[in-house]
KEFI-520869 format. One record per residue (C-alpha): residue number from 1; chain; x, y, z. Coordinates in steps of 0.2 Angstrom, whole numbers. Example, Ala and Ser with C-alpha at 12.3 -4.5 7.8 and 13.67 -1.06 7.14 Angstrom:
REM residues 2
<1, 'A', <62, -22, 39>> <2, 'A', <68, -5, 36>> 
END
This chain:
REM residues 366
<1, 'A', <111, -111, 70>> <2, 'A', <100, -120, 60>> <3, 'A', <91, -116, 45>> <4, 'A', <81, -101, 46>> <5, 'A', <61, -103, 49>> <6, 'A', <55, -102, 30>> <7, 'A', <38, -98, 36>> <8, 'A', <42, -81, 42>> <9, 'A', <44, -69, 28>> <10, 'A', <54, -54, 28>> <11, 'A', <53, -37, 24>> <12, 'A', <68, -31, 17>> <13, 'A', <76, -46, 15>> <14, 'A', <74, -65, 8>> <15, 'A', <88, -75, 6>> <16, 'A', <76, -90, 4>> <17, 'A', <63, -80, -5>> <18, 'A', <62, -97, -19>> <19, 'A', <48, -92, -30>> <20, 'A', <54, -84, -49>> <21, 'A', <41, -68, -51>> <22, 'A', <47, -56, -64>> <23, 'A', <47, -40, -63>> <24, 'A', <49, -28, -78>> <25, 'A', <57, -13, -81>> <26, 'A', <41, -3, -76>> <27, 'A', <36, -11, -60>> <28, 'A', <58, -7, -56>> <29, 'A', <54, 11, -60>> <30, 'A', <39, 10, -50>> <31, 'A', <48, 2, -35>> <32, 'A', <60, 16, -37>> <33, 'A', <50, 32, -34>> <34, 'A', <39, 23, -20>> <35, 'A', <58, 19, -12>> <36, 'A', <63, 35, -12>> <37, 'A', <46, 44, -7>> <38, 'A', <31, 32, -5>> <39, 'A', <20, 49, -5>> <40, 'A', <23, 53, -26>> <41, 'A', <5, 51, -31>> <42, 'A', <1, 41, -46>> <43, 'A', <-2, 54, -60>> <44, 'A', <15, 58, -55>> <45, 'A', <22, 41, -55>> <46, 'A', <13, 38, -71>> <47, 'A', <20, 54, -79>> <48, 'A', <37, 48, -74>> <49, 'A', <37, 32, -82>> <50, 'A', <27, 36, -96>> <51, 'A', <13, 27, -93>> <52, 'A', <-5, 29, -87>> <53, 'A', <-12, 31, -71>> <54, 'A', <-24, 15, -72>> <55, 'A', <-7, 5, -77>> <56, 'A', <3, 11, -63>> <57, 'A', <-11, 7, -49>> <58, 'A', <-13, -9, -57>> <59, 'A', <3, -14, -56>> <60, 'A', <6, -7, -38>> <61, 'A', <-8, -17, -31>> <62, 'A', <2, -35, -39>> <63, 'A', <16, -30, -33>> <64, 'A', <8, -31, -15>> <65, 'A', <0, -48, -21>> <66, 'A', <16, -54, -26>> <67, 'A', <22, -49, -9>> <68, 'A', <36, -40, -16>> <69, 'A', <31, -22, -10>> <70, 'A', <26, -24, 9>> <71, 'A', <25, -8, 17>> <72, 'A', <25, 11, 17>> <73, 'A', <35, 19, 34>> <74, 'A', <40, 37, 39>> <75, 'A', <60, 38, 43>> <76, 'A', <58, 47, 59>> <77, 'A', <73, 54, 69>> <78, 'A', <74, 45, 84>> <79, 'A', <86, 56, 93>> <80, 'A', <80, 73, 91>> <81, 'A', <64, 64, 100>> <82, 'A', <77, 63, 114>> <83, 'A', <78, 42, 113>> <84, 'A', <93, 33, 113>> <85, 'A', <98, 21, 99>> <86, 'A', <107, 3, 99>> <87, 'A', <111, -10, 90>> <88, 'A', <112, -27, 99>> <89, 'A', <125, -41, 91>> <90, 'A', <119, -59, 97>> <91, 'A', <127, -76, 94>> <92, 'A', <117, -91, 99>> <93, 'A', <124, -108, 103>> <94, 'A', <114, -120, 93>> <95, 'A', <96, -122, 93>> <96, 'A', <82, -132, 85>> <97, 'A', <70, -120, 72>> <98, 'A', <58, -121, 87>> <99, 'A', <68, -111, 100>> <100, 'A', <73, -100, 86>> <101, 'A', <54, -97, 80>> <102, 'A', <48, -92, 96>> <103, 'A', <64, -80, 99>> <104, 'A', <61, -70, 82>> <105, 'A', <43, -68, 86>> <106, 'A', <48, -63, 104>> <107, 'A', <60, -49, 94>> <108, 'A', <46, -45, 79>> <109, 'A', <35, -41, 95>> <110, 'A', <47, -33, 107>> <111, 'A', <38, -14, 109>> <112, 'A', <54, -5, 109>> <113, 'A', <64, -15, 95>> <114, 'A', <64, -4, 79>> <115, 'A', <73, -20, 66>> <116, 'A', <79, -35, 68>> <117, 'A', <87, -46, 55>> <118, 'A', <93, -65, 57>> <119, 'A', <111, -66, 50>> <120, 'A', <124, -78, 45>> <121, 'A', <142, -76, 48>> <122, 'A', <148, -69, 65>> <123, 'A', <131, -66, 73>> <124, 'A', <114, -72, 72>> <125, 'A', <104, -59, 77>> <126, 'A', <106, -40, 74>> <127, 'A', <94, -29, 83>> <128, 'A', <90, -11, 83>> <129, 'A', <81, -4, 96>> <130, 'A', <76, 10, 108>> <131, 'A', <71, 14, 126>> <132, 'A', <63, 27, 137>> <133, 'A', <81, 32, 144>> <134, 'A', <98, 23, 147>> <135, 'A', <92, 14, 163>> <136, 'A', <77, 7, 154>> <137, 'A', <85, 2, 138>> <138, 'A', <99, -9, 153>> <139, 'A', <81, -17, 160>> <140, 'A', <76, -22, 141>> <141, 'A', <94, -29, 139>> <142, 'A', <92, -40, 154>> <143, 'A', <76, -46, 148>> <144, 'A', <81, -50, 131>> <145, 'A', <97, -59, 141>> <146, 'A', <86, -69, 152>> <147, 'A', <74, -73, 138>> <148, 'A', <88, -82, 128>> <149, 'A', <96, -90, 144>> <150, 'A', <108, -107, 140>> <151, 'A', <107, -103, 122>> <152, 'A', <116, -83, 124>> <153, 'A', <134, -88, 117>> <154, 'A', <140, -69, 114>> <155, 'A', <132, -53, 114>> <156, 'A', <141, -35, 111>> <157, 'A', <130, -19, 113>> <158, 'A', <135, -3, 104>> <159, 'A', <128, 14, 105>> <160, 'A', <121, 23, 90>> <161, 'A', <125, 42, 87>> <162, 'A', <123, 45, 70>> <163, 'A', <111, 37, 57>> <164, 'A', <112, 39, 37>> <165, 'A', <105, 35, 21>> <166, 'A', <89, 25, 25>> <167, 'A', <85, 18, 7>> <168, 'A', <73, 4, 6>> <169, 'A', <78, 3, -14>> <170, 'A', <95, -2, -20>> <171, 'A', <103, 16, -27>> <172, 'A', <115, 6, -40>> <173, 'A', <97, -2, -49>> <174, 'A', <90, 15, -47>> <175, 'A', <104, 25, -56>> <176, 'A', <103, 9, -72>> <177, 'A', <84, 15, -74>> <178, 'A', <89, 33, -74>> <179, 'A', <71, 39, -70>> <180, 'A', <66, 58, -67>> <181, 'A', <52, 59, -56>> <182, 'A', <38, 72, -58>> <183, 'A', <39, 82, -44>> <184, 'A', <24, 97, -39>> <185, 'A', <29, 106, -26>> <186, 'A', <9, 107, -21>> <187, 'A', <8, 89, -19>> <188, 'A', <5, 78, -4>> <189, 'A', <23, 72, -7>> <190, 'A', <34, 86, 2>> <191, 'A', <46, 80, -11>> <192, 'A', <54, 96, -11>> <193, 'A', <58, 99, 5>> <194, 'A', <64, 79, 9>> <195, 'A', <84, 77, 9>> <196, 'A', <95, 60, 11>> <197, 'A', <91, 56, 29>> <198, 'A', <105, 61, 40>> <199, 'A', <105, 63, 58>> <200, 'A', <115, 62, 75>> <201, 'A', <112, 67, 95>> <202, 'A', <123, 83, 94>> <203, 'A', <106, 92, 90>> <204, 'A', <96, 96, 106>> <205, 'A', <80, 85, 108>> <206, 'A', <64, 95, 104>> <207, 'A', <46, 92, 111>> <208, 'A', <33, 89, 98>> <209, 'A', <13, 96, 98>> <210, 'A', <-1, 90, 102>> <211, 'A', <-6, 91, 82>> <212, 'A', <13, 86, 80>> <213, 'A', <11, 68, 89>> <214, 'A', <-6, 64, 83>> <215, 'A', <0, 63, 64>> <216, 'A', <16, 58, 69>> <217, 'A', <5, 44, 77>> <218, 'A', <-4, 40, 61>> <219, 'A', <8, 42, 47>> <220, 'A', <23, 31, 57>> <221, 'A', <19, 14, 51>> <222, 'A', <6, 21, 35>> <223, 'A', <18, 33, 29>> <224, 'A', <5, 35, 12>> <225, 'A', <-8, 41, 21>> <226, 'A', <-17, 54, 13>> <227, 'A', <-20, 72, 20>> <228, 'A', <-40, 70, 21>> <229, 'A', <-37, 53, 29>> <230, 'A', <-25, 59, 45>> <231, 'A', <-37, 73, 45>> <232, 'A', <-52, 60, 49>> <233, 'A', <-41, 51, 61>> <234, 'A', <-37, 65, 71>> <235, 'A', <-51, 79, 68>> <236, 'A', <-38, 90, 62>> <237, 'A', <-38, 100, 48>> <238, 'A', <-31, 94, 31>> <239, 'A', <-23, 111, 28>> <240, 'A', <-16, 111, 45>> <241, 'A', <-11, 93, 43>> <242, 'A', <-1, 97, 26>> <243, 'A', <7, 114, 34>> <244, 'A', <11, 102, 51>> <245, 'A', <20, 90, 40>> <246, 'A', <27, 101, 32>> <247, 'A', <37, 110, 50>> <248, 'A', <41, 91, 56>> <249, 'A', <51, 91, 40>> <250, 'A', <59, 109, 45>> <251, 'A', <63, 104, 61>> <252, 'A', <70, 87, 55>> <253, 'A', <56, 76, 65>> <254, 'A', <54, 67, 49>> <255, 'A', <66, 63, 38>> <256, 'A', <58, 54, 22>> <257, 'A', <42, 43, 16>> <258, 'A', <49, 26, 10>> <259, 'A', <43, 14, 3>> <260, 'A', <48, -4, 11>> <261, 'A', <51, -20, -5>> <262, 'A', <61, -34, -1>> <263, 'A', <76, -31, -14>> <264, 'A', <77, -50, -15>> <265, 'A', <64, -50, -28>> <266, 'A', <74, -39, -37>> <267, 'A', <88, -51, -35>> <268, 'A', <98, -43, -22>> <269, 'A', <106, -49, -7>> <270, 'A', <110, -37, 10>> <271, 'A', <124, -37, 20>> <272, 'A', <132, -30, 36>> <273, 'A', <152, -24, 39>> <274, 'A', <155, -20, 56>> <275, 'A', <171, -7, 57>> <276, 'A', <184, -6, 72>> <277, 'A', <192, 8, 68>> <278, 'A', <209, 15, 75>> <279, 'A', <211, 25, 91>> <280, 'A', <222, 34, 82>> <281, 'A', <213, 40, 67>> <282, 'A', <210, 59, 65>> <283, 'A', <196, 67, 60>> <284, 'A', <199, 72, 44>> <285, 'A', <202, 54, 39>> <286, 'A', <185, 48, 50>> <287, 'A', <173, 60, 39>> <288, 'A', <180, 54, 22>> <289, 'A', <177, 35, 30>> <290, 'A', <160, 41, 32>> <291, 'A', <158, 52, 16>> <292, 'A', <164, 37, 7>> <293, 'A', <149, 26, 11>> <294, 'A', <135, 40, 12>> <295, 'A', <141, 41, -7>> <296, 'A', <141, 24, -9>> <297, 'A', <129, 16, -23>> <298, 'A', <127, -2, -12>> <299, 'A', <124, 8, 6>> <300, 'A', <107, 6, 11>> <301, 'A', <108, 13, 29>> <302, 'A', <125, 17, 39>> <303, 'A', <127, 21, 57>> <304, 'A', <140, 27, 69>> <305, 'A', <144, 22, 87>> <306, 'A', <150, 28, 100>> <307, 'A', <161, 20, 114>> <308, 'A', <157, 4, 108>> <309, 'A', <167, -10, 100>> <310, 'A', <162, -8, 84>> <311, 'A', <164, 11, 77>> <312, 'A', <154, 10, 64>> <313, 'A', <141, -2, 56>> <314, 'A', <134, -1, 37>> <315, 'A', <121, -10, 30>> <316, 'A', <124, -14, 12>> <317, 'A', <114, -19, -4>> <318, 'A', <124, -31, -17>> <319, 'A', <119, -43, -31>> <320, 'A', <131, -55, -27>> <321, 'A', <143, -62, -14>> <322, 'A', <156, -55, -29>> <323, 'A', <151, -40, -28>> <324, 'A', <151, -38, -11>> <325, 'A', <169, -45, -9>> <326, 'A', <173, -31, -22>> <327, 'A', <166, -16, -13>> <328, 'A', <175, -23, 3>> <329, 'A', <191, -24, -5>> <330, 'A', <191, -6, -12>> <331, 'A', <187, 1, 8>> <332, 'A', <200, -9, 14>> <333, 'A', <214, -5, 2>> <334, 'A', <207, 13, 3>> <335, 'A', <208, 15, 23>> <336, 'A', <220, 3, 27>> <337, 'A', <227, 15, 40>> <338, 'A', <213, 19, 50>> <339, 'A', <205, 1, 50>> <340, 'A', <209, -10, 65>> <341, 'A', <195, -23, 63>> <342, 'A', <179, -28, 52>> <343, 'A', <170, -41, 52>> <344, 'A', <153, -44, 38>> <345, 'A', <138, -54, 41>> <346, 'A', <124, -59, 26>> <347, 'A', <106, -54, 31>> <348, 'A', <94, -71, 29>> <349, 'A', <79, -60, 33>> <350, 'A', <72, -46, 42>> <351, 'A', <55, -48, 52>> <352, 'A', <52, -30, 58>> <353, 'A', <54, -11, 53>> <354, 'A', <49, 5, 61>> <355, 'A', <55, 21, 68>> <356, 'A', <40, 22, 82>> <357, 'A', <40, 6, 91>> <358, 'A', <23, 5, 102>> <359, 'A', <33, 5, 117>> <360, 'A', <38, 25, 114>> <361, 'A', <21, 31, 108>> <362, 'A', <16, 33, 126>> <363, 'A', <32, 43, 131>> <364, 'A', <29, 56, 118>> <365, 'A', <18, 68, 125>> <366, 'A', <17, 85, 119>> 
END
């Protein structure tokens, strides 16, 4: 392919991000906490770093400037909603920056499309998307087909059943700062009842609320969105809000409150490595394949399929191609045996992120 459209910026990602803004140790440790919960209010923030409030909203609002924080989302678990989960692997034959501008805003506006990165190594396109049911998500896939057309080299379509980690913040930067984060357990954060995100479909699916969907609704996309505001938005309560919230969390609806930077700022580069694992491989050995990346310092989010070609697919955070080629030598000396396959791709940029695509807020009904 040719070189990727540098007009289009990404979200998580940058490759080509070419501008030299630094960022100190403060505005890291304030990137941190709004990675790992984008709800922490600033007196806590401030009280975290040692800093003032005044400080810490200042330097918030630069690093939006700057373009280095870009949004604030709700990790929402898809399959306890009841909606299926892929990933879609494309190589293009070769095309000229104008075909391939007008197929990354096709994908940055596809309704059902939850992220899509461009990539460079054995595909050129990873998508993640969803679908009101199987036979629908085959009738997207045909479009997607026919709107690529001559210029579909390869495409493989795998089958999500389990998702993990969902960091927007590298966690080898965030162990280095070694920040404690002030946490009330009357805030607005729900710190205290938030996990690492982890879910798969084993669990049955659940039908939300009418008060459920309309903050669900609201908070998806503006995932900082205060109590009194969804209140407002939706005429209910704040105190029925918070207490709302606080059962979608319960029941696992919503996972965590991130906080979405591109880590290219922070000088670091994401990858994909996409596991074929042996038949053969018991159970034991699967789960310590999985542990080993949930514990992993360079996974941002890992995912498992099913009755695909790829078993598993993780997506990595890593300062340098060095780096990289480090942490993939330690998996594959330490599951040699159970490791038919892999094959690693670098993300150039990603143009879209969100765990309620359009297309499925009008098949949620309570």
């Amino acid at each position: 392919m040719d070189t990727p459209n540098a007009t289009l910026k990404g979200i998580f990602l940058e490759s080509d991000y070419g501008q030299n803004i630094k960022l100190d140790t403060k505005d890291k440790k304030i990137l941190s906490i709004l990675g790992d919960n984008c709800r922490i209010p600033t007196t806590a923030i401030a009280e975290s770093i040692h800093s003032s409030k005044g400080s810490v909203s200042y330097r918030i609002k630069e690093l939006v400037k700057k373009d280095v924080y870009r949004k604030n989302i709700t990790i929402i678990n898809p399959f306890i909603l009841g909606f299926p989960v892929y990933v879609v692997l494309l190589k293009l034959k070769n095309i000229n920056p104008h075909e391939e501008n007008k197929i990354i805003k096709f994908f940055g506006n596809h309704p059902f499309i939850i992220w899509v990165g461009e990539t460079q190594g054995n595909y050129d396109f990873n998508i993640s998307m969803t679908a009101k049911s199987i036979n629908h998500f085959d009738r997207l896939l045909k479009d997607i087909y026919a709107k690529l057309g001559e210029s579909l080299k390869e495409a493989k379509v795998l089958h999500i059943t389990k998702l993990y980690g969902c960091d927007s913040f590298p966690l080898q930067l965030q162990k280095e700062l070694n920040i404690k984060t002030v946490i009330k357990r009357r805030d607005s954060s729900f710190s205290f009842l938030l996990k690492r995100p982890y879910c798969d479909n084993q669990k049955g699916k659940i039908k939300l609320t009418t008060k459920e969907l309309l903050i669900l609704k609201e908070i998806a996309d503006k995932a900082i969105l205060s109590l009194q505001g969804v209140s407002e938005r939706t005429g209910i309560k704040p105190d029925t809000v918070r207490n709302t919230i606080k059962e979608m969390i319960r029941k696992e609806v919503i996972l965590a409150f991130r906080g979405i930077m591109n880590v290219s700022f922070l000088r670091f580069h994401g990858y994909v490595v996409y596991f074929r694992l042996s038949p053969k491989v018991k159970e034991k050995r699967r789960e310590e394949f999985e542990e080993f990346f949930k514990n992993s310092d360079f996974t941002a989010f890992g995912t498992e399929a099913s009755g695909s070609y790829y078993d598993s697919i993780i997506y990595l955070f890593a300062k340098n191609p060095l780096e990289f080629n480090g942490l993939i030598r330690n998996v594959r000396g330490r599951f040699s045996d159970i490791i038919d396959e892999y094959a690693t791709d670098l993300i150039l940029k990603d143009f879209k992120l969100t765990f309620l695509p359009e297309g499925l807020t009008s098949s949620l009904k309570p």
